[in-house]
ChimeraX commands (.cxc) that place a marker at each C-alpha (Angstrom):
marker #1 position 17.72,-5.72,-76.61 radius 0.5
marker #1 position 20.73,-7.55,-76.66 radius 0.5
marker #1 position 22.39,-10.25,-79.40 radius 0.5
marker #1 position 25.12,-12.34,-78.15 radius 0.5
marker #1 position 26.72,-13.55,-81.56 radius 0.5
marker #1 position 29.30,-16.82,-80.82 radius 0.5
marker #1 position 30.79,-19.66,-82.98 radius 0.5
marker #1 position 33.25,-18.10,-84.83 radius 0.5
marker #1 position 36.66,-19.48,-85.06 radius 0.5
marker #1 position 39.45,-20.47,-87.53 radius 0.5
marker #1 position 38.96,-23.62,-89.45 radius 0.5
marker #1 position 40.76,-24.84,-92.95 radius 0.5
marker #1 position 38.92,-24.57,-96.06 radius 0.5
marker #1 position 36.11,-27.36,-96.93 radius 0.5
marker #1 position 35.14,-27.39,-92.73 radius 0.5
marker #1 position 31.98,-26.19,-91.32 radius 0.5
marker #1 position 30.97,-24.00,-88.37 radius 0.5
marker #1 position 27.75,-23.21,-86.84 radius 0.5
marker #1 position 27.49,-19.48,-85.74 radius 0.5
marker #1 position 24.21,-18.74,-83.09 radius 0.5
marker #1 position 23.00,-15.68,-81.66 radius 0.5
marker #1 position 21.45,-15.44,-78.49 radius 0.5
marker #1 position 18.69,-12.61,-78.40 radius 0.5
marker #1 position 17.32,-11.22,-75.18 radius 0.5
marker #1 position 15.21,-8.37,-74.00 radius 0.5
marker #1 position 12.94,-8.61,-77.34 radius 0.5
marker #1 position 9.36,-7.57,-76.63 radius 0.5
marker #1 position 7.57,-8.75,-79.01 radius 0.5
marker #1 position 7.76,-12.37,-80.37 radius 0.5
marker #1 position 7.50,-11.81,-84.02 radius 0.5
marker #1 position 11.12,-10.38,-84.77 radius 0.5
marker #1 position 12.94,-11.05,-88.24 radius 0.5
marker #1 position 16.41,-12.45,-88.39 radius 0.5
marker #1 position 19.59,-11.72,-90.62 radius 0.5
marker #1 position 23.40,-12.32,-90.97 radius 0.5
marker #1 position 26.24,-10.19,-92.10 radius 0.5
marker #1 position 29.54,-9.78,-92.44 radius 0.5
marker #1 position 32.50,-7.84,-93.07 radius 0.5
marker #1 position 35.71,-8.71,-94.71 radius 0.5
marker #1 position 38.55,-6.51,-93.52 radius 0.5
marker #1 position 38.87,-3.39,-95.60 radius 0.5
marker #1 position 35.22,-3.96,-97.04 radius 0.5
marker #1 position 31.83,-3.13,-96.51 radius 0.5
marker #1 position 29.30,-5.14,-94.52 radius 0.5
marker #1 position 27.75,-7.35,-96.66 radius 0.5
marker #1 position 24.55,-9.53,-96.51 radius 0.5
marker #1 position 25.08,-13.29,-95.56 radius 0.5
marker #1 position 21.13,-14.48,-95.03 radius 0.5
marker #1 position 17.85,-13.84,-93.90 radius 0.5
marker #1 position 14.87,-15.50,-92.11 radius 0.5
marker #1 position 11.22,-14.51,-91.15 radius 0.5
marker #1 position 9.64,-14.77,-87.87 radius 0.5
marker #1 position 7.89,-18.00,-88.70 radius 0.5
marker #1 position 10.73,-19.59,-90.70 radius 0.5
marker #1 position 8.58,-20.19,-93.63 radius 0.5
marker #1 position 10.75,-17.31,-95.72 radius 0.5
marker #1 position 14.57,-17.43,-96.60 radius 0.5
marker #1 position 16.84,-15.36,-98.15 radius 0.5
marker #1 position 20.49,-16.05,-99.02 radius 0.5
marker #1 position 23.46,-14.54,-100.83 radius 0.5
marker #1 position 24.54,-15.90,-103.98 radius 0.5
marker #1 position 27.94,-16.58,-102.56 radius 0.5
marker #1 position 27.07,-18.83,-99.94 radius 0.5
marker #1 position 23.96,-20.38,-101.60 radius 0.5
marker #1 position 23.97,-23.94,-101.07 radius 0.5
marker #1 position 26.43,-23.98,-98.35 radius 0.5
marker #1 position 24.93,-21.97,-95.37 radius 0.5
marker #1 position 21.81,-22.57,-93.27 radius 0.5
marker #1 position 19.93,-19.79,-91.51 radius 0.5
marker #1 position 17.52,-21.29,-88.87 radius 0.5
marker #1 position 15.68,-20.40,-85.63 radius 0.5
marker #1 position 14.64,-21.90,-82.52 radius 0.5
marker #1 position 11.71,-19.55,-81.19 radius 0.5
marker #1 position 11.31,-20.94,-77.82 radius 0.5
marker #1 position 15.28,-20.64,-77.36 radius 0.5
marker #1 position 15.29,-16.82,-78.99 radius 0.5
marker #1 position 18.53,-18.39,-80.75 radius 0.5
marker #1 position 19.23,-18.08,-84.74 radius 0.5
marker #1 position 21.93,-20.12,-86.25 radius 0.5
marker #1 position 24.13,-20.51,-88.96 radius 0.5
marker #1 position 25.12,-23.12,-90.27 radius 0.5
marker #1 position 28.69,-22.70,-92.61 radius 0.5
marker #1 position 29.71,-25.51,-94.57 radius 0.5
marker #1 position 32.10,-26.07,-97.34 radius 0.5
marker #1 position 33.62,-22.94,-96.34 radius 0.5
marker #1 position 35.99,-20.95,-98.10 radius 0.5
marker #1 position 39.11,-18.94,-98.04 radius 0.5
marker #1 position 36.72,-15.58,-99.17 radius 0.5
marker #1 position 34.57,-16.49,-96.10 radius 0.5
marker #1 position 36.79,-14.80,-93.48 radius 0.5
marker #1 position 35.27,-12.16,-92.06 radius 0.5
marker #1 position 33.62,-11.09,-88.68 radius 0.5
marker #1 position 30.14,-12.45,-88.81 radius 0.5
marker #1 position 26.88,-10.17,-87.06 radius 0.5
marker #1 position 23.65,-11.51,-86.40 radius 0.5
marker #1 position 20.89,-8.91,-86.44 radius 0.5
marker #1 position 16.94,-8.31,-85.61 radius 0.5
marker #1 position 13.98,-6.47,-86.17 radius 0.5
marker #1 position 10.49,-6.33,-85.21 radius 0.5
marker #1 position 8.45,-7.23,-88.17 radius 0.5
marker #1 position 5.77,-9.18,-88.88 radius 0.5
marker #1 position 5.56,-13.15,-88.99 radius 0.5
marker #1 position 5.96,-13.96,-92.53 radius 0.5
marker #1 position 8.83,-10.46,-93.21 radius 0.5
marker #1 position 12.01,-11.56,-94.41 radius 0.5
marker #1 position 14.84,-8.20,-93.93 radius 0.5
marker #1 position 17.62,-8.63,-96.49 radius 0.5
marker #1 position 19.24,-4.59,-96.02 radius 0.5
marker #1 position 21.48,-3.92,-92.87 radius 0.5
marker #1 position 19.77,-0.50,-93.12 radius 0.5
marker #1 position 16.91,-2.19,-92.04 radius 0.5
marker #1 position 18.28,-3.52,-88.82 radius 0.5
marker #1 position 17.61,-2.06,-85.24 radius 0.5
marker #1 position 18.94,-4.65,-83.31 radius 0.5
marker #1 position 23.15,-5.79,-83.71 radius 0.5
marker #1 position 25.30,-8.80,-82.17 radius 0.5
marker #1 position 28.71,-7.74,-81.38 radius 0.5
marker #1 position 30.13,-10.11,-84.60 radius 0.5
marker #1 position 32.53,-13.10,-84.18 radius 0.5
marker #1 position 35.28,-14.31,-86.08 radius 0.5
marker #1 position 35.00,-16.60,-88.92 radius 0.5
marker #1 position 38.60,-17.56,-90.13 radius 0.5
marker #1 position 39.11,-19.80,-93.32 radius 0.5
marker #1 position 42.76,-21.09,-93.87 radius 0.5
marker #1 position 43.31,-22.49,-97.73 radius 0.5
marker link #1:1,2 radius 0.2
marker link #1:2,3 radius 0.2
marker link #1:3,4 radius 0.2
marker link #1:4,5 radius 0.2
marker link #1:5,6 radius 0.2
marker link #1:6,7 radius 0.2
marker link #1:7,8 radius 0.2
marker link #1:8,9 radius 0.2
marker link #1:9,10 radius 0.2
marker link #1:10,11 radius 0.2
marker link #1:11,12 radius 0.2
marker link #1:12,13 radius 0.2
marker link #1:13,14 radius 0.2
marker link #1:14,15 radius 0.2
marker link #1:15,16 radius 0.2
marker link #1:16,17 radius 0.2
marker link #1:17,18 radius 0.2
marker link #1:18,19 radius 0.2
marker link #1:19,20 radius 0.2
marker link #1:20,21 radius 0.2
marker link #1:21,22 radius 0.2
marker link #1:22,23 radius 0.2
marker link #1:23,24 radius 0.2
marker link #1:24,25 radius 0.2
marker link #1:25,26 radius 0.2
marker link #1:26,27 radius 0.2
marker link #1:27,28 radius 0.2
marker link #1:28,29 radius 0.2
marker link #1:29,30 radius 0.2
marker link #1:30,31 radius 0.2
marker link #1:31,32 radius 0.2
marker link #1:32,33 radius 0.2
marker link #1:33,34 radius 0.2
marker link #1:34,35 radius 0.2
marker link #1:35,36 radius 0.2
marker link #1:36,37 radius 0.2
marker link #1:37,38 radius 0.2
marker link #1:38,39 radius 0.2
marker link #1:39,40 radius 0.2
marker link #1:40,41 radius 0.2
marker link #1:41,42 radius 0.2
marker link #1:42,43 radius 0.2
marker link #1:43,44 radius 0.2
marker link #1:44,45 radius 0.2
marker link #1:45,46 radius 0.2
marker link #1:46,47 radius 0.2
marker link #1:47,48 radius 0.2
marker link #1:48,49 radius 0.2
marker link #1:49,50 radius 0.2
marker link #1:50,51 radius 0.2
marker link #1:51,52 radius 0.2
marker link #1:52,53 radius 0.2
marker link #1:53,54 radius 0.2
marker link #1:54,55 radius 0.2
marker link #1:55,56 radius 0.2
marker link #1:56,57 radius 0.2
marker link #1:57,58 radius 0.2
marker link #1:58,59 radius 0.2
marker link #1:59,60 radius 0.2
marker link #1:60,61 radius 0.2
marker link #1:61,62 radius 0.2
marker link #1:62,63 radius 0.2
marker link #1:63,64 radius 0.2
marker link #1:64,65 radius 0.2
marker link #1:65,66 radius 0.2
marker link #1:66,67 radius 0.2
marker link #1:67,68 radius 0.2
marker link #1:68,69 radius 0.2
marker link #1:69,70 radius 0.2
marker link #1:70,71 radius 0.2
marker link #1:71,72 radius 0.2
marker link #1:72,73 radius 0.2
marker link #1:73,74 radius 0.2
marker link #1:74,75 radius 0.2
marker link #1:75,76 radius 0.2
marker link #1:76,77 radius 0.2
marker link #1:77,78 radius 0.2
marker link #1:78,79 radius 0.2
marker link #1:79,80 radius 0.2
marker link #1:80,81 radius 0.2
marker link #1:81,82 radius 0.2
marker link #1:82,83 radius 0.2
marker link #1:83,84 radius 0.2
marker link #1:84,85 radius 0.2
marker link #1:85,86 radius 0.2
marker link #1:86,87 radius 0.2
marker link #1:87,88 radius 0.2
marker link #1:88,89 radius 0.2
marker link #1:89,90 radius 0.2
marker link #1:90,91 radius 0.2
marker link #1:91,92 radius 0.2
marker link #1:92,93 radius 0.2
marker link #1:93,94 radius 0.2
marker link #1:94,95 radius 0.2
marker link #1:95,96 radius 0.2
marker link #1:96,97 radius 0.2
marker link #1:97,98 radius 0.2
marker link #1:98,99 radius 0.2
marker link #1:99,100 radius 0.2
marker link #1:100,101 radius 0.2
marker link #1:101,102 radius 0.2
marker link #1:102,103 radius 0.2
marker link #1:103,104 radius 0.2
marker link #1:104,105 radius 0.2
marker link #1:105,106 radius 0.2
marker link #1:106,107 radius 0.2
marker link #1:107,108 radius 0.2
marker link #1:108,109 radius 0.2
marker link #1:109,110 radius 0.2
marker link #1:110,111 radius 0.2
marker link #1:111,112 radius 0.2
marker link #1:112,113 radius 0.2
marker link #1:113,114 radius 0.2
marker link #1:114,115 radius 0.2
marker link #1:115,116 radius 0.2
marker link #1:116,117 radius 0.2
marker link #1:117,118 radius 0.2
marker link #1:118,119 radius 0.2
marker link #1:119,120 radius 0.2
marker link #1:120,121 radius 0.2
marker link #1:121,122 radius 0.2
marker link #1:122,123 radius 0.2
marker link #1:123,124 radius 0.2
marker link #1:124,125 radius 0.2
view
């Protein structure tokens, strides 16, 4: 299983980005999605989370309201959409997977099997 993670880049505070993450080599269709990220000097921290079927989302309080976690099944892509981004939003950003069923929504990077190799989000002020 691979997870190509790309997007990331350095944009001023108030812009938007749109992160995706290509999955491959999956086996079984019913997967569930997540994002993280890591601050330097800090721990990995949960971004958002999305079930197989899309109908169940989970976000951080931090970026509530501002990012978008979505799929596109037949593409085995997840996105995420930044906006109104912030300083405190630098960090590299992973995209992760697991096999779960449809409806599962993973919130805990303990949970994770599956890893992108992160990308870059940077946030000027």
């Amino acid at each position: 299983v691979q997870l190509q993670a790309s997007g990331g880049g350095l944009v001023q505070a108030g812009g938007s980005l749109r992160l995706s993450c290509a999955a491959s080599g999956l086996t079984s269709s019913s997967y569930a999605v997540g994002w993280f990220r890591q601050a330097p000097g800090k721990e990995r921290d949960f971004v958002a989370a999305m079930s197989w079927s899309g109908g169940g989302t989970v976000y951080a309080d931090s970026v509530k309201g501002r990012f978008t976690v979505s799929r596109d099944n037949a593409k085995n892509t997840i996105y995420l959409q930044m906006n109104s981004l912030k300083p405190e939003d630098t960090a590299v950003y992973y995209c992760a997977a697991d096999y779960r069923a449809p409806r599962v929504v993973v919130t805990t990077a303990q949970e994770y099997d599956y890893w992108g190799q992160g990308t870059l989000v940077t946030v000027s002020s």
